[in-house]
TIDREN-549591 format. One record per residue: x, y negated, z negated of N, C-alpha, C in turn. Coordinates in steps of 0.1 Angstrom, whole numbers. Layout:
% TIDREN-549591
PT  n.px  n.py  n.pz ca.px ca.py ca.pz  c.px  c.py  c.pz
PT     X     Y     Z     X     Y     Z     X     Y     Z
...
//
This chain:
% TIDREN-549591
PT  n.px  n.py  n.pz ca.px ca.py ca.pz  c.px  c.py  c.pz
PT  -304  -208  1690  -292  -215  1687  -294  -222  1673
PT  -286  -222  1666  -286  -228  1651  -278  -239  1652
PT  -284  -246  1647  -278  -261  1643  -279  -263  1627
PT  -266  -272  1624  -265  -274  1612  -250  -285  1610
PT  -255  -291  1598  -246  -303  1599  -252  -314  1589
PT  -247  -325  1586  -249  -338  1575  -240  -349  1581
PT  -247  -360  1575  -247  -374  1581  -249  -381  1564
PT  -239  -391  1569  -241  -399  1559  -246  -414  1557
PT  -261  -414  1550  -268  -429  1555  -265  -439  1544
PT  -264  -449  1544  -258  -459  1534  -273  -465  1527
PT  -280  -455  1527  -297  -464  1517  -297  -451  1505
PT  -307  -455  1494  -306  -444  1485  -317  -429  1489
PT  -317  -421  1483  -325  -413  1489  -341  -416  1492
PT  -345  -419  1482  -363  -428  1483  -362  -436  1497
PT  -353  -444  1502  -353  -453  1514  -349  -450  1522
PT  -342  -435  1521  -339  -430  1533  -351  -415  1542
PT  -354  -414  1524  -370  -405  1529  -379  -414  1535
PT  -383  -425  1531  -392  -432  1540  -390  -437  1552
PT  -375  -442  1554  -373  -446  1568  -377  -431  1576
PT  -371  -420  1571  -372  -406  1582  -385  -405  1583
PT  -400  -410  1576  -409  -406  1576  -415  -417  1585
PT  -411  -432  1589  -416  -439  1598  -415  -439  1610
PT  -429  -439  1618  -431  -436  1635  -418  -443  1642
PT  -422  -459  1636  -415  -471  1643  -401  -468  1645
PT  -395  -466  1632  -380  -466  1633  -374  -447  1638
PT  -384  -441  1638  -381  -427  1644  -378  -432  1661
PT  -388  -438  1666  -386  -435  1678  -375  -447  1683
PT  -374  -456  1678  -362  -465  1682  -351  -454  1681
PT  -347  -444  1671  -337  -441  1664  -336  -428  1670
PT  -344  -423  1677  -345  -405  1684  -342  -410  1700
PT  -325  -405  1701  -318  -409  1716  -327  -408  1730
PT  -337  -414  1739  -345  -411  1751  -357  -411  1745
PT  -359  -411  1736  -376  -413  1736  -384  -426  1739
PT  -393  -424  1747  -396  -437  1752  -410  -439  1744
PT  -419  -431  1736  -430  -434  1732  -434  -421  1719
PT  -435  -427  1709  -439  -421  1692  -454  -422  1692
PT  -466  -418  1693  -477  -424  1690  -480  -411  1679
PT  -489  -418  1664  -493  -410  1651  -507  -400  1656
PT  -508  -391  1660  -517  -381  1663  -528  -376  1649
PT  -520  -376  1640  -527  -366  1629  -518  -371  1614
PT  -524  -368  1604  -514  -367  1592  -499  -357  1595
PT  -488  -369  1597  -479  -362  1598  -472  -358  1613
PT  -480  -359  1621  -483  -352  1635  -477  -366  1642
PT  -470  -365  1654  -468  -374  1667  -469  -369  1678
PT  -474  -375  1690  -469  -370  1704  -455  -381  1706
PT  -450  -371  1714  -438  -379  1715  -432  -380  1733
PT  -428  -390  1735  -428  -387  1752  -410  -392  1749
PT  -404  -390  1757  -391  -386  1762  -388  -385  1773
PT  -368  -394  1770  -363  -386  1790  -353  -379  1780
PT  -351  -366  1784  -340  -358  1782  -327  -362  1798
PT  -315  -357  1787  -301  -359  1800  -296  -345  1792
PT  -289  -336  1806  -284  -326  1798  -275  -322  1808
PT  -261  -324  1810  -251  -319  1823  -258  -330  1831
PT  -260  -324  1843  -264  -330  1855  -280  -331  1858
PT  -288  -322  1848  -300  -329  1848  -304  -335  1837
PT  -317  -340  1842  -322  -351  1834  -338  -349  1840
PT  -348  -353  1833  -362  -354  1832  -369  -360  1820
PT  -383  -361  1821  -394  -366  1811  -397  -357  1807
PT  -400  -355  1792  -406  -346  1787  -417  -350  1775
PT  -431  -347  1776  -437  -345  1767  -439  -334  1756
PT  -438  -339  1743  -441  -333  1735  -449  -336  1721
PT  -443  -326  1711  -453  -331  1695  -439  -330  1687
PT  -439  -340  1678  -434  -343  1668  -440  -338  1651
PT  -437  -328  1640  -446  -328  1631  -435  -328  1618
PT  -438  -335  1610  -436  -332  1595  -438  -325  1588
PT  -433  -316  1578  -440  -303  1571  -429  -305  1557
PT  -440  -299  1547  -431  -295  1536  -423  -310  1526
PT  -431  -319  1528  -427  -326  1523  -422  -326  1509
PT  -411  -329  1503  -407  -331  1491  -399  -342  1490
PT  -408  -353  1487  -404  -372  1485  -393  -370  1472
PT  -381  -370  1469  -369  -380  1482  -363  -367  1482
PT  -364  -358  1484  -352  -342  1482  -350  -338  1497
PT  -364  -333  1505  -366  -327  1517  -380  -333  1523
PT  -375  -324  1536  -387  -324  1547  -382  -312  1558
PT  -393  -308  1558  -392  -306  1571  -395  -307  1586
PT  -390  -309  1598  -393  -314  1612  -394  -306  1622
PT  -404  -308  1629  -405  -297  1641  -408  -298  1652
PT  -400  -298  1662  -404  -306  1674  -404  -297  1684
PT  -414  -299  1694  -416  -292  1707  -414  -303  1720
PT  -415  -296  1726  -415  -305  1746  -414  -295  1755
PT  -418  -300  1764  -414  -295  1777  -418  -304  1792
PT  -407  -300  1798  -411  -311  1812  -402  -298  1824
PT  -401  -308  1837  -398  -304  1846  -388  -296  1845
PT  -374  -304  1837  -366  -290  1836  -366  -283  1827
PT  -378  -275  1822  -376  -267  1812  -385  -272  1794
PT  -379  -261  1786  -387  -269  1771  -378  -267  1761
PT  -382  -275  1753  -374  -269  1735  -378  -272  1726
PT  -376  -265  1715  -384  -257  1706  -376  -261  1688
PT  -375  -268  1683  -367  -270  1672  -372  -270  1658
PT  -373  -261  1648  -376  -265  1638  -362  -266  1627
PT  -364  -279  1619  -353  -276  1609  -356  -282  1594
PT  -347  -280  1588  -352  -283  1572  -334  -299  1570
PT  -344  -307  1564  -333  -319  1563  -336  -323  1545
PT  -321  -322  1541  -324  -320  1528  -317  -334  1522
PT  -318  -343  1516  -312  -359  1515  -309  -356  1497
PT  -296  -360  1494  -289  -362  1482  -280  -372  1486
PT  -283  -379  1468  -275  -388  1468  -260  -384  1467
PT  -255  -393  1475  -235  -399  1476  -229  -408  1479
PT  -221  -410  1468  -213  -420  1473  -220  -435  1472
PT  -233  -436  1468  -239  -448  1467  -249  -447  1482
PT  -251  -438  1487  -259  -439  1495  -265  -425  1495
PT  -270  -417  1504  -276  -404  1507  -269  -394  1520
PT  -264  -385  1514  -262  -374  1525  -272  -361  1529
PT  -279  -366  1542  -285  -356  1550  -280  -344  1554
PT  -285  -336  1548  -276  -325  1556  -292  -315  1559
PT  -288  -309  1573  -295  -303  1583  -295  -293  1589
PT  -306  -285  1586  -302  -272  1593  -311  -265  1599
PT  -312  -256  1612  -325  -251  1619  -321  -247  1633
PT  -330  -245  1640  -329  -232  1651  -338  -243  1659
PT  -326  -241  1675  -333  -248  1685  -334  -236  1695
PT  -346  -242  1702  -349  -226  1716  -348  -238  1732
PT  -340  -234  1738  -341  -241  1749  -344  -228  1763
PT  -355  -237  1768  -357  -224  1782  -358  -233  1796
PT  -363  -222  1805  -362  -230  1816  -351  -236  1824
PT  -351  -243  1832  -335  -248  1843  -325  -252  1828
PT  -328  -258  1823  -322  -265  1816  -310  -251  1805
PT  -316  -238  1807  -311  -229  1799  -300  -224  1807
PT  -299  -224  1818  -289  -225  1829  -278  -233  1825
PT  -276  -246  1818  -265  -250  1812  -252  -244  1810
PT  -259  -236  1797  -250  -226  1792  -252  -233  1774
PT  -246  -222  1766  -248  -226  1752  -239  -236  1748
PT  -229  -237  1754  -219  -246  1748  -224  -260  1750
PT  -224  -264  1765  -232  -276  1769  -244  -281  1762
PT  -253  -271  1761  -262  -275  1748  -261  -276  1738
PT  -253  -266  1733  -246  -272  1716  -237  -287  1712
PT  -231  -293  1722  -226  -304  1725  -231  -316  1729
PT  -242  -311  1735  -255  -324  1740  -260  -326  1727
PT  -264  -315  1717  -273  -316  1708  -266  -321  1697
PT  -253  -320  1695  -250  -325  1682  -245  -342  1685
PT  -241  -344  1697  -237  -361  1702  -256  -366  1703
PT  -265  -362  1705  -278  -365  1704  -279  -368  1690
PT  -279  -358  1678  -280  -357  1663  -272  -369  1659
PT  -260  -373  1662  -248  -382  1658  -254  -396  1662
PT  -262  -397  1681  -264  -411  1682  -279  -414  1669
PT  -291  -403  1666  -302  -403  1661  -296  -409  1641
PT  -283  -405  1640  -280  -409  1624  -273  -421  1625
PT  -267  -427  1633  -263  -440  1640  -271  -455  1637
PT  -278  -446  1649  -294  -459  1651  -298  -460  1638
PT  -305  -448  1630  -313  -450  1620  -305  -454  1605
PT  -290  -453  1608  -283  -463  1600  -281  -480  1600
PT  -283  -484  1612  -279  -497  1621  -292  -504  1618
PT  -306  -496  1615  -316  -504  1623  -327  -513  1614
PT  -319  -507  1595  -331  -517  1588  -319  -527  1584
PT  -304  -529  1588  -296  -540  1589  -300  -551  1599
PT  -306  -545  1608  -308  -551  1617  -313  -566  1616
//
């Protein structure tokens, strides 16, 4: 499944590359994650409840950064898997300045398997982008805070 899309954060690009690059405000700001811990250069385990239709479960996984280019891009790539199933996401998030702040824009391939692939594509496409929406939200709201 391809995902793609932009969000608009009100910090300049330099502040908005380093917020994306902080454990702290990642995991407050990534919808159901209940635990970020720093593994490696760049590397997290990441623990999670996923909701998706009518199920729901914990999922562990890894969180990694790649390809860094301080304040232009990054890239992110996340794995999990739990009871209902796993998923698979890598994407490339590219930050320019607008408008007096930075527009993220995002793009990359998710793999979902398992019960959870039973959904159907739509349901996942629509979980994933209201997920993406609350994750640019939080991480706008949260160095006002």
């Amino acid at each position: 499944m391809k995902i793609a899309g932009s969000a608009q954060l009100p910090f300049s690009p330099e502040r908005t590359y380093d917020l994306m690059q902080d454990p702290v405000l990642l995991a407050k700001a990534i919808p159901g994650c209940e635990a970020l811990q720093k593994t490696g250069d760049d590397e997290y385990s990441l623990k999670m409840k996923m909701v998706l239709a009518s199920l729901s479960g914990a999922f562990d996984g890894k969180v990694r950064l790649t390809e860094p280019d301080r304040p232009n891009s990054f890239r992110m790539v996340v794995e999990g898997s739990g009871k209902i199933g796993f998923m698979k996401g890598d994407g490339l998030l590219r930050l320019t300045p607008k408008d007096g702040g930075t527009e993220v824009a995002y793009e990359g391939d998710a793999q979902i398997g398992g019960t959870m692939a039973a959904v159907g594509n739509r349901m996942i496409d629509m979980t994933a982008r209201m997920l993406i929406k609350r994750f640019f939200e939080k991480l706008s709201a949260e160095p006002a805070a």
